[in-house]
N, C-alpha and C positions, 0 to 999 in steps of 0.2 A: 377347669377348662376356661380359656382367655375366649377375651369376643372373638379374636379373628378365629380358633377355631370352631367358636358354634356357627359363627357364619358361613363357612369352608365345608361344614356339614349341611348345612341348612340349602347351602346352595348343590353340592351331590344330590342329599335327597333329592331336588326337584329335578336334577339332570335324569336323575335314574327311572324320575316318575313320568318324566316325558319320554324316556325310551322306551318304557313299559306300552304307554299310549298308542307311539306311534308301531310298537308291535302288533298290537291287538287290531289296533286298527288295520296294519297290512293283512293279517293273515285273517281277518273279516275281509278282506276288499279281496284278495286270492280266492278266497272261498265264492264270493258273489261273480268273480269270474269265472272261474270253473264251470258254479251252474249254469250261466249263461251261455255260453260257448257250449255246452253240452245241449241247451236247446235249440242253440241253431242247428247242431249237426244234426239234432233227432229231428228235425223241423225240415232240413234242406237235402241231406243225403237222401240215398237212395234209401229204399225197406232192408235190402239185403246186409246193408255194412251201420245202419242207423241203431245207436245205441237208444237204449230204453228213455223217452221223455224222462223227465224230473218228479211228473207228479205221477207216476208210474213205478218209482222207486219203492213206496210205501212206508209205513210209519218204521219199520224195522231200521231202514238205510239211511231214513232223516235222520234216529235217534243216536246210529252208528256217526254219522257227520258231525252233530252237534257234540257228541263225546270225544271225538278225536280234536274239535278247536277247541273242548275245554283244555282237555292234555298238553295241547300247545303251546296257550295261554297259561296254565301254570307252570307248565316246564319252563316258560321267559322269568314268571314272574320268581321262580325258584332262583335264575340266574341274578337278576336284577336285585333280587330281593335276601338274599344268602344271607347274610350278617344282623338281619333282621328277624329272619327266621331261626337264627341258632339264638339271638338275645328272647324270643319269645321261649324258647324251647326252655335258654338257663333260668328264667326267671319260671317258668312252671315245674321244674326240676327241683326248687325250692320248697314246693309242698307237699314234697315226697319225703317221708319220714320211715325211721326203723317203727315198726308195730310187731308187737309179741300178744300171746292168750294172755288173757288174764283174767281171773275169776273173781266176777263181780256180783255178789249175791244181794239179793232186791230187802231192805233194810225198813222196816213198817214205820210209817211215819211217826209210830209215838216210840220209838227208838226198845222195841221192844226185842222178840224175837227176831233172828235171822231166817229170812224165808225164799226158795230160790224159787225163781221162774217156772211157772208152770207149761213146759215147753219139757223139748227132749233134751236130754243129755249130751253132752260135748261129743262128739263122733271122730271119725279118721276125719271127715271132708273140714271137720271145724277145724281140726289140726292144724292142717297144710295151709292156714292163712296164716302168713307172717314173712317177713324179706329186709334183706336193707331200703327199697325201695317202695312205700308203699303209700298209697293216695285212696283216703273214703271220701265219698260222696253222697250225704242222705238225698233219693228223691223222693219228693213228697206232691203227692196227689189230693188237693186242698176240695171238698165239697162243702163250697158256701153259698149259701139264697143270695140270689141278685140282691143289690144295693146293703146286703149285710156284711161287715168285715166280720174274720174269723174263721172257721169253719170247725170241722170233723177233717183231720190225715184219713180218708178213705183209701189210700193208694200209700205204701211204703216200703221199699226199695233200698237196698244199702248197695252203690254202686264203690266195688274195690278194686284199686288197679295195681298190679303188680308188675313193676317195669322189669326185673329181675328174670319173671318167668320167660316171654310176659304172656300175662295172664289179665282176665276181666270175669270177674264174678259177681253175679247179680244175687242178692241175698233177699229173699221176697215175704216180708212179715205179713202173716194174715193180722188183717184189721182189729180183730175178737180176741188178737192175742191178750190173755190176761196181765197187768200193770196194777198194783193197789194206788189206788187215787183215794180212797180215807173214803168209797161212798158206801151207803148203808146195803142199796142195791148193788148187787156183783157184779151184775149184769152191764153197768154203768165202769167196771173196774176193766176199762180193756184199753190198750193203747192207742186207738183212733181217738179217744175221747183228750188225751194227754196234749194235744196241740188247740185245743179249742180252752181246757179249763187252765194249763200249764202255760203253754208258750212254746216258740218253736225249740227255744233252747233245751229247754227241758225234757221235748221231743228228742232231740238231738242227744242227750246225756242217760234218755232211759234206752234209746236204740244201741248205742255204745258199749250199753251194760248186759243187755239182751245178745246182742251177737260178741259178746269178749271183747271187747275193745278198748282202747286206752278215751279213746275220744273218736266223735268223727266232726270235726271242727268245720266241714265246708256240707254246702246243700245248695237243694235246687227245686224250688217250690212253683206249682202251675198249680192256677183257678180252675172251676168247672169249665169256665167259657174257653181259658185255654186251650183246653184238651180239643176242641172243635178245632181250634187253629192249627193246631201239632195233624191230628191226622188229616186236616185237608193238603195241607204242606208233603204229607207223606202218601197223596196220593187217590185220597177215598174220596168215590164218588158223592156218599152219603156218610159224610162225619157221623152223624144222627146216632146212624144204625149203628156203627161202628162202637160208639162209643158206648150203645145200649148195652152189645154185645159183648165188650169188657167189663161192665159192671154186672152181666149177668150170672147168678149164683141157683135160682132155686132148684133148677134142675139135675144140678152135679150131685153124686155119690155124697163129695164131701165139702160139697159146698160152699162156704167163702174159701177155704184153703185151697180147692181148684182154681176159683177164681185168680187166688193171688197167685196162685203157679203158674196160670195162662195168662196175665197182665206182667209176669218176669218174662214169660218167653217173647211176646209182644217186644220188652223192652229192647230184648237180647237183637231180635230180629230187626229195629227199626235201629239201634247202634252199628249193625252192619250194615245195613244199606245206608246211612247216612255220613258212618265216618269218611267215605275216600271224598263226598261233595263237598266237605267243611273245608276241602286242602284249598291251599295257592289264593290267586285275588277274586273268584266266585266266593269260595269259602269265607274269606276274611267280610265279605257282606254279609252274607246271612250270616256270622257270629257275631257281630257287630250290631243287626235289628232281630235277633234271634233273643242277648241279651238284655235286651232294652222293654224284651216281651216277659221276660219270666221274672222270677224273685233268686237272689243267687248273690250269695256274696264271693264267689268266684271274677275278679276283672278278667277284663278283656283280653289282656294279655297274656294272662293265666289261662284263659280257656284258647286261646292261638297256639300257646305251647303245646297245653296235653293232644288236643288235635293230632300237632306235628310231632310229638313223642309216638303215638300209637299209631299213626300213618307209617313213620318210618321204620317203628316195630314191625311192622307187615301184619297186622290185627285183621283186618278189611279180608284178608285172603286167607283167614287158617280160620273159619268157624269154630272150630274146635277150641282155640283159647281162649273164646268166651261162653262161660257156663252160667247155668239156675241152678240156685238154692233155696227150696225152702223149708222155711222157719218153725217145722210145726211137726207133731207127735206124727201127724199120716204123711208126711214126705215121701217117703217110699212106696206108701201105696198109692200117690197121687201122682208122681212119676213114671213108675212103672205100670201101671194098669191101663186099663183098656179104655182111654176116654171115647167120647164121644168129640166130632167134627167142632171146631173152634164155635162157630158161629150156629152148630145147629141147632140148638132150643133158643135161642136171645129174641129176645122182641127187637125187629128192626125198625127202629128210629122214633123221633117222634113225630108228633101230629103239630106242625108250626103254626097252623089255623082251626078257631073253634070253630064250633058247628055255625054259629052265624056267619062266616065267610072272614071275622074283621081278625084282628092281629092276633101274632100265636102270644103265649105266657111274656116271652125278654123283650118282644116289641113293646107289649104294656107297659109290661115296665117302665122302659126306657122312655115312652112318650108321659107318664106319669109322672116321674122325675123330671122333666123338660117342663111338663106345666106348674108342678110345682115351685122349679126356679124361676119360672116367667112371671109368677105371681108374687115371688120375696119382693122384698122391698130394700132389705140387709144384702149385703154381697157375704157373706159369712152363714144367711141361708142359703146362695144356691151355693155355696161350697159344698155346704152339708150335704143338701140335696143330690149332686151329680158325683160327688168327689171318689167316692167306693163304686158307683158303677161302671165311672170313665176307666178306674184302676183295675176293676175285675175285666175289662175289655166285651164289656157283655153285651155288644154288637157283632160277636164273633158265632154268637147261637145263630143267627138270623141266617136262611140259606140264600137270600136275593143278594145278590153284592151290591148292588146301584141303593137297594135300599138300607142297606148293613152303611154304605158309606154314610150317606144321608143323614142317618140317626148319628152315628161317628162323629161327625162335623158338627153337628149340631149342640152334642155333649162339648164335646171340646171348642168351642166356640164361645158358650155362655160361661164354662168354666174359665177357661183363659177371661174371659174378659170380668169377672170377679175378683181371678184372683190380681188382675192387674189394679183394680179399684184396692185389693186389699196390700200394694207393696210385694206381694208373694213371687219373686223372680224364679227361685227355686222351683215351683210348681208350674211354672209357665215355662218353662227349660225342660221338663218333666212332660208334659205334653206332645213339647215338640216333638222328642225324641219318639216317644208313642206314634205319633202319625210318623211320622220317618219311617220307623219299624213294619208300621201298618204302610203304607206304602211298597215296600220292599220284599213284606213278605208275602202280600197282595193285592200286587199291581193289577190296575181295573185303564182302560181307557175311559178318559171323561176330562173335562175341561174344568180346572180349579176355581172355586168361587174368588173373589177377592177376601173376603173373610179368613177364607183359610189360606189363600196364598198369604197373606199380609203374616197370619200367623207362623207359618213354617218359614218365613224369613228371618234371615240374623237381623239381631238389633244390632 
């Protein structure tokens, strides 16, 4: 391509991106007429012919409003934006592969006997995964102590998509599932422990082997602190509890294997409600500070495709093409039986403040770390210092948001300004993007410090 045509391009794009603009922007400005006009007539007509005031509407007919400008707004941005949206779609078409069964039997580290998985036998449902079209996704639910990298996979998820059917089938490995890791205790031999002594690859290569698979080459990793971010975004009043009460096991029949069937259906249920939001130019934000939040070697454009593959699939509207599986000897009877209420034994939430009134556990922390870096002398200390808590986002536990920011800025502040003492652009780019993200996905009104404006500025 010669200059005159990128230029020729370069200059569409921006026609199309001002047309996009000035739509959203009319059919905002229709919208704020509408309401207005509507409260004059409910304000000036007579009782008899006066339609309902606006704030009389209620939250049902707000939330109707605001869903039909998003409709709007993406039906333009569909128009304007076509040829964009089929290069996102071929470029994620790409990481759809033929996958067949294949039996991969778990091999002792001192290359001794062949020893298979101590899980159930291959079934009909394990059958039926295979297509010319097919895409894995490990999710991985990382449990690590504030300011430590690492963790325990407490949370594992084989997310497979089957554009052929199409199909979404969530495959939910209990934690305890047995893996030989070489340790003397057995107890120690279970696959949560595999991403903490192994790595995530490795992670990645025994879940492959576990569920028949050739490989599953892509993932998608969230921290503890994450997971507070994911269900506030989805809605819950008290992350806290929420997330107590997915991690709660003592009280089920069978225990961690319930647990992991009700943290698949969790998955299953928040993949529906969230795929039709990721469409059009809403969507293309929150994928764009959604990825900047997680760990995922999936690009951006990659995850714009699959989006627009399984939208236009019609996924969003046929519940039924996405299913749970799990991974375990009681499948069946943890399926079929008679549980108890999602949430009804879980301890709800925790307690953010100790008995003397002062900061809960991640506030510590985080102000711990902060005096710690205040007092290096090295800028290579406060790196150390802040650099895995700023990364775990472990301002995301805190439920006050004015104060959640506060500590935020504050991390990133002293880090950024280390890491610019230490040449580090790369991690100062890395930042940015984080407050962007944070931003974006938890926009607060409040007036920027210069510190952090100066920071979220382009160099």
């Amino acid at each position: 391509m010669n200059t005159y045509e990128r230029h020729r391009l370069y200059r569409l794009r921006r026609h199309r991106a001002r047309l996009m603009r000035r739509r959203a922007l009319a059919i905002t400005g229709v919208a704020a007429a509408t309401l207005a006009v509507w409260s004059l007539l409910a304000h000036w007509s007579p009782d008899a012919i006066a339609p309902p005031a606006p704030t009389e509407l209620g939250a049902e007919a707000a939330r109707d409003i605001m869903l039909t400008a998003a409709r709007s707004v993406n039906s333009v941005d569909r128009q304007l934006r076509g040829a964009a949206r089929e290069e996102a779609k071929a470029a994620a078409r790409t990481l759809f592969q033929p996958e067949t069964l294949s039996l991969h039997p778990e091999v002792s580290p001192a290359g001794g006997n062949t020893v298979f998985p101590r899980t159930a036998s291959i079934t009909d449902s394990d059958a039926q995964i295979g297509g010319a079209n097919i895409l894995d996704v490990l999710l991985i639910g990382l449990d690590s102590r504030l300011g430590h990298a690492g963790g325990r996979a407490d949370a594992i998820h084989l997310l497979t998509i089957d554009l052929d059917a199409p199909h979404v089938r969530i495959t939910s490995i209990p934690r305890g599932t047995w893996t030989d890791l070489g340790r003397d205790e057995q107890a120690s031999n279970i696959i949560a422990n595999v991403r903490a002594l192994r790595g995530r690859k490795e992670l990645q290569r025994r879940v492959a082997r576990l569920c028949r698979r050739d490989s599953i080459p892509y993932y998608l990793e969230v921290g503890f602190s994450d997971a507070f971010g994911i269900l506030e975004l989805l809605g819950y009043a008290d992350p806290s509890a929420e997330l107590q009460a997915l991690r709660h096991r003592r009280d089920y029949q069978y225990g961690d294997h319930t647990r992991c069937y009700r943290q698949g259906l969790f998955v299953r249920n928040a993949f529906l409600r969230m795929l039709p939001l990721l469409d059009g130019a809403a969507g293309d934000l929150l994928l764009h500070a959604g990825r900047d939040f997680v760990h995922t070697n999936l690009t951006l454009e990659q995850c714009r495709g699959i989006v627009y593959l399984l939208n236009d699939a019609g996924m969003a509207a046929r519940p039924a093409s996405v299913s749970v599986h799990l991974r375990s000897r009681f499948r069946r009877q943890v399926a079929r039986g008679e549980l108890p209420p999602m949430y009804a034994h879980a301890v709800r939430g925790f307690d953010f403040s100790d008995r003397g009134g002062r900061s809960g556990l991640a506030e510590r922390r985080i102000r711990a770390a902060l005096r710690e870096a205040a007092q290096e002398s090295r800028p290579q200390g406060v790196r150390h210092a802040l650099h895995t808590l700023f990364h775990q986002h472990a301002w995301l536990q805190l439920p006050e948001r004015s104060l959640r920011r506060h500590l935020r800025d504050s991390l990133a502040g002293q880090l950024a300004a280390a890491c610019a003492q230490l040449g580090d652009t790369a991690e100062i780019d890395a930042i940015r993007r984080i407050l962007r993200a944070d931003d974006v996905l938890f926009p607060q009104e409040a007036v920027k410090s210069a510190s952090r404006a100066q920071l979220l500025d382009d160099r």
